[in-house]
Structures are given as structure tokens and as C-alpha cells.
C-alpha positions as CSV (number, residue, x, y, z in Angstrom):
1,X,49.0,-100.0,165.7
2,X,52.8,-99.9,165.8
3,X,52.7,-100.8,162.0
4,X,51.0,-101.3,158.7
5,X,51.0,-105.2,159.3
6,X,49.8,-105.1,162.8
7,X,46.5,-102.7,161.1
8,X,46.0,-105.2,158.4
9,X,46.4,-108.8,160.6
10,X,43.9,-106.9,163.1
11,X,41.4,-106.3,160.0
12,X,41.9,-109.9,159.2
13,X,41.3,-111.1,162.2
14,X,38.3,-109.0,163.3
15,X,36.6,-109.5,159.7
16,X,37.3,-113.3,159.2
17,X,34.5,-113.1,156.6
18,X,36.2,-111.1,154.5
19,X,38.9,-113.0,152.1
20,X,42.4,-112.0,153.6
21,X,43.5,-111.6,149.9
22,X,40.6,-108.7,149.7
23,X,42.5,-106.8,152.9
24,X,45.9,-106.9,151.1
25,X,43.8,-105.5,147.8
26,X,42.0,-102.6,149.0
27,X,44.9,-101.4,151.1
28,X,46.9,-101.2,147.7
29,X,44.1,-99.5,145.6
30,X,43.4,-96.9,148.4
31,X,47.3,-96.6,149.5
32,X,49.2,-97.1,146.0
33,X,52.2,-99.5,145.6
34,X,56.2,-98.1,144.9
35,X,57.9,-100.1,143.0
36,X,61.6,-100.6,143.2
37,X,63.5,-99.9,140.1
38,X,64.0,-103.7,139.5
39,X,60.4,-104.2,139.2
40,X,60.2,-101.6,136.4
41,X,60.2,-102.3,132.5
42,X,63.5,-101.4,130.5
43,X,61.8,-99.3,128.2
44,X,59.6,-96.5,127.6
45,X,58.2,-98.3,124.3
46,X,54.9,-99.6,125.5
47,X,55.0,-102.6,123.0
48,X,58.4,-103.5,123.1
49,X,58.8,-105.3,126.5
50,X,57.8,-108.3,127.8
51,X,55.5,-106.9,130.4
52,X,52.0,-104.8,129.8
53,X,52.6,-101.4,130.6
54,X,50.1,-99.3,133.1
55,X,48.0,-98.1,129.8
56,X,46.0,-94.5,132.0
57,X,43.0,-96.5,130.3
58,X,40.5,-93.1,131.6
59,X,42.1,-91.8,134.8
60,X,45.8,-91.2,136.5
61,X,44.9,-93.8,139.4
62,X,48.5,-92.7,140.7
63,X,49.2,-90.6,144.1
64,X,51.4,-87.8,142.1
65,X,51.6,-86.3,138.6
66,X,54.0,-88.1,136.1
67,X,56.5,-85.6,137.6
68,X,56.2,-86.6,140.2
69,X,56.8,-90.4,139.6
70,X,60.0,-90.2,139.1
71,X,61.1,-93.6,137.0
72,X,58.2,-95.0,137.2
73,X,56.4,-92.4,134.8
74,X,59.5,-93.0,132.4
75,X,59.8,-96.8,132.4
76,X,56.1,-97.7,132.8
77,X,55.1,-100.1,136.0
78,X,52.9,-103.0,134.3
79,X,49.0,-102.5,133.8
80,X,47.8,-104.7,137.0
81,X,49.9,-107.2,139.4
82,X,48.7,-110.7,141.2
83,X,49.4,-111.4,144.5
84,X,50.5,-115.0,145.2
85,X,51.1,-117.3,148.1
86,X,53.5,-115.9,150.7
87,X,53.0,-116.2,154.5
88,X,49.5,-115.7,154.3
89,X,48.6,-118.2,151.8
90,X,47.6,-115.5,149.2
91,X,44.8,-116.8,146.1
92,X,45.7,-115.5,143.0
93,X,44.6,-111.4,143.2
94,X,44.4,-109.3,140.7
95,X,45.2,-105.8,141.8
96,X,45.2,-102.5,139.3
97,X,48.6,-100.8,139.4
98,X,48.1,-97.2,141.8
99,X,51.8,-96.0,141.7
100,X,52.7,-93.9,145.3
101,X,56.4,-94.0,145.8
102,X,55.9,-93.1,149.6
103,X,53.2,-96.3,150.2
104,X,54.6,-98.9,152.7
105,X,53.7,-101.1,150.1
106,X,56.7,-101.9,147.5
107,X,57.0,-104.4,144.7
108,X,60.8,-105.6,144.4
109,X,62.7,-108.5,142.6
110,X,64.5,-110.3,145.2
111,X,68.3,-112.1,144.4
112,X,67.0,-114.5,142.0
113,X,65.4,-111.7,140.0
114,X,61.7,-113.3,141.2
115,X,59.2,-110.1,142.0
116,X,58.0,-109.9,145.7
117,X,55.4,-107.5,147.5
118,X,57.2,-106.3,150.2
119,X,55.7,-104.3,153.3
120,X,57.4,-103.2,156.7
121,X,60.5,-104.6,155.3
122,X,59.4,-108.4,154.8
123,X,58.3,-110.1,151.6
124,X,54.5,-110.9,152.5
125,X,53.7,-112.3,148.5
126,X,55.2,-113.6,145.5
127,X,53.9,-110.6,142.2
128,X,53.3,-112.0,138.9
129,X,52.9,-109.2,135.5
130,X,50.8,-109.8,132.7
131,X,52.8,-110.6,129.8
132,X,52.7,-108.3,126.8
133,X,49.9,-109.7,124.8
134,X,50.7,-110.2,121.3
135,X,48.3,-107.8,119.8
136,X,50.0,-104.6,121.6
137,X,53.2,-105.1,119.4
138,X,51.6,-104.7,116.4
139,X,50.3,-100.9,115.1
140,X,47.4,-99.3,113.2
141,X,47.7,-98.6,110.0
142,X,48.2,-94.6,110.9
143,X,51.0,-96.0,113.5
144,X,49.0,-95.7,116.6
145,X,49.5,-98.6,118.8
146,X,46.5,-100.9,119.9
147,X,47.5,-99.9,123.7
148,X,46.3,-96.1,122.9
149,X,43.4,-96.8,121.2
150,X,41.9,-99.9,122.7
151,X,43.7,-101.0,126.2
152,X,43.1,-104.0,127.8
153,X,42.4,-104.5,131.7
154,X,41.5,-107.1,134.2
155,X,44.3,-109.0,133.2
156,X,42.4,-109.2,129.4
157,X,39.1,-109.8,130.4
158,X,38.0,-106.0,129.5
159,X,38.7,-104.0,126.3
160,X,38.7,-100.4,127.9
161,X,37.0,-97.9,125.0
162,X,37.8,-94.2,126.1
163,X,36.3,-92.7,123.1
164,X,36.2,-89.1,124.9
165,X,39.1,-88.6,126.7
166,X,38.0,-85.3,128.5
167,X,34.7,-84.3,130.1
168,X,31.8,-81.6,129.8
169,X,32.2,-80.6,133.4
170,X,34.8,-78.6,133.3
171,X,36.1,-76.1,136.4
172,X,35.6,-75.7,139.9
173,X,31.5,-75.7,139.4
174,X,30.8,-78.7,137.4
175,X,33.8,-81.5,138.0
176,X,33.6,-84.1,140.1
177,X,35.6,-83.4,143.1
178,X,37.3,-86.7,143.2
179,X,37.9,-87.2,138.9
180,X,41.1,-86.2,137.7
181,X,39.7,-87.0,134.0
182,X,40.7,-83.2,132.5
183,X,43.8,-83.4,134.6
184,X,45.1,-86.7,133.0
185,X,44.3,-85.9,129.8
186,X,46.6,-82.4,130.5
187,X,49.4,-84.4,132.1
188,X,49.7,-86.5,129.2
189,X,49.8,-84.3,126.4
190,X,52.5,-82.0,128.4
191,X,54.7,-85.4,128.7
192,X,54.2,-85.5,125.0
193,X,52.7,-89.2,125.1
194,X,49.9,-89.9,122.4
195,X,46.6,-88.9,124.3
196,X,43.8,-89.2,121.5
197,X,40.7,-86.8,122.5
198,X,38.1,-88.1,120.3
199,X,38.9,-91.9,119.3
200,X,37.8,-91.9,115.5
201,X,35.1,-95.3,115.2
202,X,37.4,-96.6,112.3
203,X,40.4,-96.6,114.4
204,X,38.4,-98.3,116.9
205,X,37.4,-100.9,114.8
206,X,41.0,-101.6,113.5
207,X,42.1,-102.4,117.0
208,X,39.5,-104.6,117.7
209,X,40.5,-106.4,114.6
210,X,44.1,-106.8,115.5
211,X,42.8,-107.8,119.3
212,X,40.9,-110.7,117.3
213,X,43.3,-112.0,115.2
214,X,45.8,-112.6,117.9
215,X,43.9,-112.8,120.8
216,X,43.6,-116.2,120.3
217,X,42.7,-117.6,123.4
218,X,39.5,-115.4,123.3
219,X,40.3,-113.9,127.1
220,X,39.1,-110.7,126.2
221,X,35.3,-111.1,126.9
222,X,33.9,-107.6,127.1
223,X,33.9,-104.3,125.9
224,X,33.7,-100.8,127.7
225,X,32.4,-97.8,125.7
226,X,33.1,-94.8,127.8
227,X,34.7,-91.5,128.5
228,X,33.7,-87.8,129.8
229,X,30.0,-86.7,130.3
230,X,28.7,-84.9,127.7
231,X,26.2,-81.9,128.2
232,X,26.0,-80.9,124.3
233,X,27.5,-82.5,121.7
234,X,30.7,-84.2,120.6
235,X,31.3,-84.9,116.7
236,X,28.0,-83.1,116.3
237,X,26.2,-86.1,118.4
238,X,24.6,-86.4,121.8
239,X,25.8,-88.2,124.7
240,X,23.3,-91.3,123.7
241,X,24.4,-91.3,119.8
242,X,27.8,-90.4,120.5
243,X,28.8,-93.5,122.4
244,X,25.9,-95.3,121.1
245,X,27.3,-95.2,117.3
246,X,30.6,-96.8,118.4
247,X,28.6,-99.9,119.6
248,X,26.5,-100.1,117.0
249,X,29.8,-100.3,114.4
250,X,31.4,-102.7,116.5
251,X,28.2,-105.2,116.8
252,X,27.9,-105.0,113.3
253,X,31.3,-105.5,112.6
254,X,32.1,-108.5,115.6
255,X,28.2,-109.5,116.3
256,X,28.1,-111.5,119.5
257,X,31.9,-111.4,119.9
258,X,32.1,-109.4,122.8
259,X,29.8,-108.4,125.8
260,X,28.9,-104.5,124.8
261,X,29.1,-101.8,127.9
262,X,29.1,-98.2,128.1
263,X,29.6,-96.2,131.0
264,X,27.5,-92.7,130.8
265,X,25.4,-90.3,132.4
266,X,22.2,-91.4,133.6
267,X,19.9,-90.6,130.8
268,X,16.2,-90.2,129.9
269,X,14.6,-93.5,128.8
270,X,14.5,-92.8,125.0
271,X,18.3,-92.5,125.1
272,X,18.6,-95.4,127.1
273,X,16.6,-97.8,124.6
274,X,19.1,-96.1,121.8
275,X,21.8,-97.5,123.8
276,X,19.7,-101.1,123.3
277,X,19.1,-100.7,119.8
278,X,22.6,-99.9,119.0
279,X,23.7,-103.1,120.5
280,X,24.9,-102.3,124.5
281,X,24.2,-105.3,126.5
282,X,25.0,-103.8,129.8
283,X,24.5,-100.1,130.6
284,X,26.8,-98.3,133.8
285,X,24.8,-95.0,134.9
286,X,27.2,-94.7,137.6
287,X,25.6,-92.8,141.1
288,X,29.0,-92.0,142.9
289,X,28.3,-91.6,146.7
290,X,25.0,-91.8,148.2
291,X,24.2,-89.3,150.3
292,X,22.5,-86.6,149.2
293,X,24.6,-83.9,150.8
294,X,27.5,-85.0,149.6
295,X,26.1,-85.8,145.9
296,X,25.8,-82.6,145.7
297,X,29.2,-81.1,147.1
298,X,31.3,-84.2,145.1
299,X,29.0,-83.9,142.1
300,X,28.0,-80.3,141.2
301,X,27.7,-80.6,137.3
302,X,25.1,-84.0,137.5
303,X,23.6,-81.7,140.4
304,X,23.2,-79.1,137.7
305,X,22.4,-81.0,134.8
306,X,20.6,-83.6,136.2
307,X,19.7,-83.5,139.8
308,X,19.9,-86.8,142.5
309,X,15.9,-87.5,142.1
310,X,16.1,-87.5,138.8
311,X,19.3,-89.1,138.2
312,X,18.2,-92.6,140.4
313,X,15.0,-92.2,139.2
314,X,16.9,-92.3,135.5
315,X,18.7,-95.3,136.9
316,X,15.2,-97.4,137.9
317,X,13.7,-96.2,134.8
318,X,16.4,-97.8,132.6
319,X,15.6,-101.5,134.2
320,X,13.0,-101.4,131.8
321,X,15.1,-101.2,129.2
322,X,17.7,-103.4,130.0
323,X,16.5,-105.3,132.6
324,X,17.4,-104.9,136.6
325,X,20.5,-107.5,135.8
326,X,22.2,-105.4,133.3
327,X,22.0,-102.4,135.5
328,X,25.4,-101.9,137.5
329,X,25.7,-98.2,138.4
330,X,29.0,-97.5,140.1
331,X,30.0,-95.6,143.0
332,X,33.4,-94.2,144.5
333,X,34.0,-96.5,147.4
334,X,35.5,-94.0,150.3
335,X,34.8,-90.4,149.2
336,X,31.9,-90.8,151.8
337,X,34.6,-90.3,154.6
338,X,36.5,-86.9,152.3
339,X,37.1,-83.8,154.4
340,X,35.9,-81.7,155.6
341,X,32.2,-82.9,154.3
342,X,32.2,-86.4,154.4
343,X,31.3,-88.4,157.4
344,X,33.3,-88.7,160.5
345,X,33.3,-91.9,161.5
346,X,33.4,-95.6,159.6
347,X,29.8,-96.4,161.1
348,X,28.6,-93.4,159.8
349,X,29.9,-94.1,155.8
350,X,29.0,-97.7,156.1
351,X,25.2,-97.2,157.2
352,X,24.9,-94.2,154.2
353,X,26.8,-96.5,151.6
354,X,24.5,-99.7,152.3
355,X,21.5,-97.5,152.3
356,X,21.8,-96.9,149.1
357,X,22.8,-101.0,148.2
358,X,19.5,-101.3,149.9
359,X,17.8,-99.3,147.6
360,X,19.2,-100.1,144.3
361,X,19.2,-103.9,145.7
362,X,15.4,-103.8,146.3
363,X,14.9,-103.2,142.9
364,X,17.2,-105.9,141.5
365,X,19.9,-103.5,140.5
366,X,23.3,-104.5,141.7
367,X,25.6,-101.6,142.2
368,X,29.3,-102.1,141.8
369,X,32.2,-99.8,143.0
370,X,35.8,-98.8,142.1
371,X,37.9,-97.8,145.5
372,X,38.8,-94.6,145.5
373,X,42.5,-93.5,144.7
374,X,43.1,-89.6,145.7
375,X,44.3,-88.4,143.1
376,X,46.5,-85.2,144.1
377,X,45.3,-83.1,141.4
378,X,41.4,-83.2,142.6
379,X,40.1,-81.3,145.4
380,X,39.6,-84.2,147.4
381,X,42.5,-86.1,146.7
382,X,44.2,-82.6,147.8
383,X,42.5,-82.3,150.9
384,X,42.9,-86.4,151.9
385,X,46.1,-87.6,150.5
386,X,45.4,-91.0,152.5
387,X,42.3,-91.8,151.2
388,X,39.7,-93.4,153.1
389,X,40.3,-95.8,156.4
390,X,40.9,-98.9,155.6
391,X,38.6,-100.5,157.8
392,X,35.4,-98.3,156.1
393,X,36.5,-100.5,152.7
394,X,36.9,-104.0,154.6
395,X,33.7,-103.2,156.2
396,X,31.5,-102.2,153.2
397,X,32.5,-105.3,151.5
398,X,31.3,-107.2,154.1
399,X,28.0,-104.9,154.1
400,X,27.7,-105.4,150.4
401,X,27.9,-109.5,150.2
402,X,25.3,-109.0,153.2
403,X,22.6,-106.9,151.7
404,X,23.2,-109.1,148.0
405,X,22.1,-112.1,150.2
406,X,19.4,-110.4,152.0
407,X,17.9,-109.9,148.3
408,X,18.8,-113.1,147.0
409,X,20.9,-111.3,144.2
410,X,24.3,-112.9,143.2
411,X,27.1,-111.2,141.0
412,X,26.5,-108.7,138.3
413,X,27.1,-110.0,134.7
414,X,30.4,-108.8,132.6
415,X,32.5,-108.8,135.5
416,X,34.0,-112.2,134.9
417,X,34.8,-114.9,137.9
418,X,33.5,-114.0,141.2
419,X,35.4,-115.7,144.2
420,X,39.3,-115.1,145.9
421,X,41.5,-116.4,143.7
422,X,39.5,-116.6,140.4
423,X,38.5,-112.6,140.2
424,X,39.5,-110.5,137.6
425,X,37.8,-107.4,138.0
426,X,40.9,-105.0,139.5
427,X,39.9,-102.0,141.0
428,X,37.9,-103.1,143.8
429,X,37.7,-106.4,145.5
430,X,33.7,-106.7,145.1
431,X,33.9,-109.4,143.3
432,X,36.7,-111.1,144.9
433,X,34.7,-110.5,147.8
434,X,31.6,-113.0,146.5
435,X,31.2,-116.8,146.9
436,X,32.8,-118.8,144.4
437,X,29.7,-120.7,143.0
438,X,27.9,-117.8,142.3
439,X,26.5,-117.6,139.2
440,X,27.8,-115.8,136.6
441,X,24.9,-114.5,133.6
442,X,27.1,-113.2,130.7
């Protein structure tokens, strides 16, 4: 291919199944956009502007450090874009903000000041920002602003709670090969930017209050409680108690205002039914790749701690807690295909990856995934600066939509919209990926 269009019209074409607007959107989450200087906020003040800043809601999601960024680390690129029109018709797509200032992809305001999405030179969509929402201009009572303590994503759909900021698998041993978690949390204390650790419940609850008062249109529809693993105790409370007691404040304090989710470890049943009582609607005991091999390389500390068995046996167990439904274990879409362990060839990855769909999916559990960005500071993301091929992500969404029909399953609840142009979940294109009349079960 003589250039990045000619790889992604050939994906179109040889994938007509696939929504053209899902190509465009996992080439920017596994590539990264640059973004011209015209397309970047005047200020560093993250409430001050007219456009929602990138908010590093749990990890960098960026191909260099904030040194590396140059102005885009001072003057903040906005939280997520959507893609628009252009010569290939684009649906509205909502597409988290990976900042790479070498990625062929470039977001620029043209001579009437209107933002484009440039790449090989032409202008292939028009790029809208979210607005700053009104409750990010206003502070806590300590002065922290609602953006550090309770960010909103998928364009306000998803109130992002990154209670723990840092993780119990610490070093070469135990982190995940492809998390920079510990690293972002390092980066952003050295730039001096407010980087709470351990988010304390009240202040939790305080933005949540000022997110209700002006979020008057009610787009914020769920809640995320999430953050490191934890393999002792945080706050003198285990992993279960320790996110669980955030929830529980919340539903007492907003009961039924918000769908309740926490991203954790994959935990023994009594912990999971604590997660219940305490008011979680929708538990995430994310798996991460599939193959068992590579589990183990990617994942030493769950290997450790918990062990592959044990952790999908965890995962099967916990449908009779919450029901197969409001089960959605994650996985990093594309660290399948890392070097020098993963697999060779897109074939390969595809038939591992949709083994495992078939496995969850038999039991009624619907995965979901997050594309992976390489993250420079990881071991992977060292040793594979482009990420996975693009074809392997085109390819397992078409393998995921298939094995969800072969079960008669349809999207996963908490995600919002499914369909191209009415998705709002950003950092894969799953559920862009889906039929429109889907149900959704919120």
C-alpha cells in the first residue's frame, strides 16, 4: 500500500460489513491523532475554555510522555473528538483522544477556523469537541476541580471514578505489560498537575453533586468505580470494601440516579455479592488477552495472585451474582499480536481472541474490549510502537458481531447506543460495530 488511505479504502472494501466509520476509529485508537496547534485549547486551565480537556481519566492513552508532547501536554487536546461527514459520508463517531504527533492522522482548523481530520494531506472529515460542560467550571469546596476528581467520558455518558490511582502490581514481576497506570500517575505528579492517589468518598460525593445540579440534561447515565488492583489493603479495606464503600455512599446518597460499575479484579464470590449489596449494578472483572501463554507473559501479578483457571472460573461464578447480562469482562484488543510473544499472523490472533468470545458467549457473558494504545512507557508498548495491524482490529469486530449472533446475545448494558452514528462508548468501536435496533437493557 503506497499510503495510509490506500490501507484503509482496501479494509473498507474487503470488510463491507464493517461500518466504514469503525475503520477510520480503530485506526485512530491504535495509531494516535497530532493535532495542529490551531486545534489546541488556549489555555492550560482545564475549566476555563470552551472545550473539555483530555482529563488522563486512569491511563496516558498517548504514544509519548507529557514531554514528549510538546504543546499538546501544555495546552490540553479536548477529552474525545466526532468524526463527521467528509468524502466518505462519515456517522457521527465518537473517538477517545490518543495524542501521537508522528500519526498520519492530524486534526487542523482549516481557513474559516472549522476543525478537519486530515490524513495524507486531504481533509477526509469534518471534527467536532465536546463543549465544556458546565459543571467543570465550578470547584470543590477544598478547590479541587470536578475534572480531577470525577471526569466525564463518552462524550458525558460515563462518570469515570479513579478512586486508586496506582496499582498493587508494582515492577517488572507483577505489572501488566501493556498498563502504564504507575507510569501516569509518576508523569503527572513530576509535571506538577493535581494527581489525587486515594480519592477521599466525600470528595467523591461533592462532585457528583455539582455534576447533578448542572448537568441538567441528565446525559451522564452511568458511573465507573475503578482504579489499580489491590492485593492487600488500601484505607485499611480490601479490594471488595474498598471500591465497594464508594458505591454504597453514592447509592445512598443519588439512589437510582446513575447505573453503578466497578471495574476490579476478578474476585471470590462472597466479595462479589459485597459488590451487590453495596449497590453495583454492573460488575467488569476484566480478562485481558485470551491465550493462556500470553496471560501469563502480559499478566504476571493476576498469574500470581490469582491464576487464569481460577480467574474465568471467578468470572462464571459471579453470573450468579449479577446475572450473565451484567457481566462485561474486558480485554486489550491487539496485545495478542505484541512481540516477540504474541502471534504472528492476524489469523492466528483472531481464531485465539474469538475463542475466548466463544466461551464467555456460551455462558451469556458478553465481553467488551478497549483497543490497545502502546503506551511507550510499558514493555510492550516499547517493544511495538505501532501497535497491532489494523486489519486484526477490523477483523475481530467482525468476529465479535458474528459469534454475539451465533448466541443470540445483543449489546451489553451501560454502554449507551449501539449502532454507527449513535455510539458513545470511545475507546473501541464494539459498539459502533452492532446493529442499530439492538436492544439496550440499562
Amino acid at each position: 500500500m503506497g499510503s495510509r488511505t490506500a490501507l484503509v479504502e482496501d479494509l473498507m472494501e474487503r470488510f463491507p460489513h464493517v461500518p466504514r466509520e469503525a475503520v477510520f476509529k480503530e485506526d485512530l485508537l491504535r495509531g494516535g491523532v497530532a493535532f495542529d496547534p490551531s486545534a489546541l485549547s488556549d489555555t492550560a486551565n482545564e475549566a476555563a475554555g470552551e472545550v473539555k480537556p483530555k482529563s488522563y481519566f486512569i491511563f496516558s492513552f498517548d504514544h509519548g510522555t507529557l514531554p514528549e508532547l510538546g504543546e499538546a501536554a501544555l495546552r490540553r487536546p479536548p477529552e474525545e473528538i466526532i468524526l463527521t461527514g467528509g468524502p466518505y459520508d462519515l456517522r457521527r463517531t465518537v473517538v477517545s483522544v490518543r495524542v501521537n504527533p508522528s500519526s498520519p492522522y492530524r486534526v487542523a482548523a482549516d481557513e474559516h477556523n472549522v476543525l478537519g481530520l486530515y490524513l495524507d494531506g486531504k481533509r477526509i472529515s469534518d471534527v467536532g469537541v465536546p463543549p465544556m460542560p458546565e459543571y467543570y467550571r465550578h470547584t470543590l469546596s477544598n478547590g479541587k476541580s470536578v475534572m480531577e476528581v470525577a471526569p466525564t467520558i463518552q462524550w458525558g455518558y460515563l462518570i469515570y471514578l479513579t478512586v486508586f490511582r496506582v496499582c498493587q502490581y508494582f515492577g517488572a514481576k507483577e505489572e501488566c505489560q501493556y498498563c502504564d497506570i504507575n507510569h501516569n500517575w509518576r508523569q503527572h505528579k513530576a509535571a506538577g498537575r493535581p494527581y489525587t492517589g486515594v480519592k477521599d468518598v466525600e470528595e467523591v460525593l461533592e462532585a457528583l453533586e455539582i455534576i447533578d445540579r448542572y448537568d441538567t440534561a441528565k446525559a451522564s447515565t452511568a458511573y465507573t468505580l475503578t482504579g489499580g488492583a489491590i492485593t492487600s489493603k488500601v484505607s485499611g479495606r480490601d479490594e471488595a470494601d474498598f471500591y465497594g464503600h464508594y458505591a454504597k455512599a453514592i447509592e445512598e446518597r443519588f439512589p437510582g440516579r446513575w447505573i453503578g460499575k466497578v471495574v476490579a479484579q476478578a474476585l471470590p464470590k462472597p466479595d462479589v455479592q459485597r459488590f451487590k449489596d453495596y449497590g453495583v449494578q454492573i460488575y467488569h472483572p476484566n480478562f485481558e488477552v485470551w491465550d493462556e501463554y500470553l496471560f501469563k507473559l502480559f499478566c504476571p501479578g493476576k498469574e500470581r495472585y490469582v491464576g487464569r483457571d481460577e480467574w474465568h472460573k471467578r468470572i462464571l461464578d459471579s453470573t450468579e451474582v449479577f446475572g450473565p447480562r451484567n457481566v462485561i469482562p474486558n480485554f486489550v484488543a491487539g496485545v495478542e499480536m505484541a512481540e516477540p510473544f504474541g502471534f504472528k499472523t492476524v489469523d492466528e490472533a483472531i481464531a485465539s481472541t474469538t475463542e475466548g468470545l466463544r466461551f464467555f458467549m456460551s455462558h451469556g457473558i458478553t465481553p467488551r474490549f478497549t483497543t490497545w494504545c502502546p503506551e511507550p512507557t510499558t514493555p510492550l508498548g516499547k517493544a511495538n510502537p505501532q501497535g497491532a495491524p489494523l486489519e486484526y482490529h477490523i477483523r475481530l469486530l467482525q468476529a465479535y458481531r458474528q459469534t454475539m449472533e451465533d448466541f443470540g446475545l445483543s449489546s451489553p448494558p451501560g454502554y449507551g447506543p449501539p449502532g454507527a452514528g449513535n455510539a458513545v462508548f470511545s475507546v473501541s468501536s464494539f459498539m459502533d460495530s452492532l446493529p442499530a435496533d439492538t436492544p439496550v437493557e440499562v
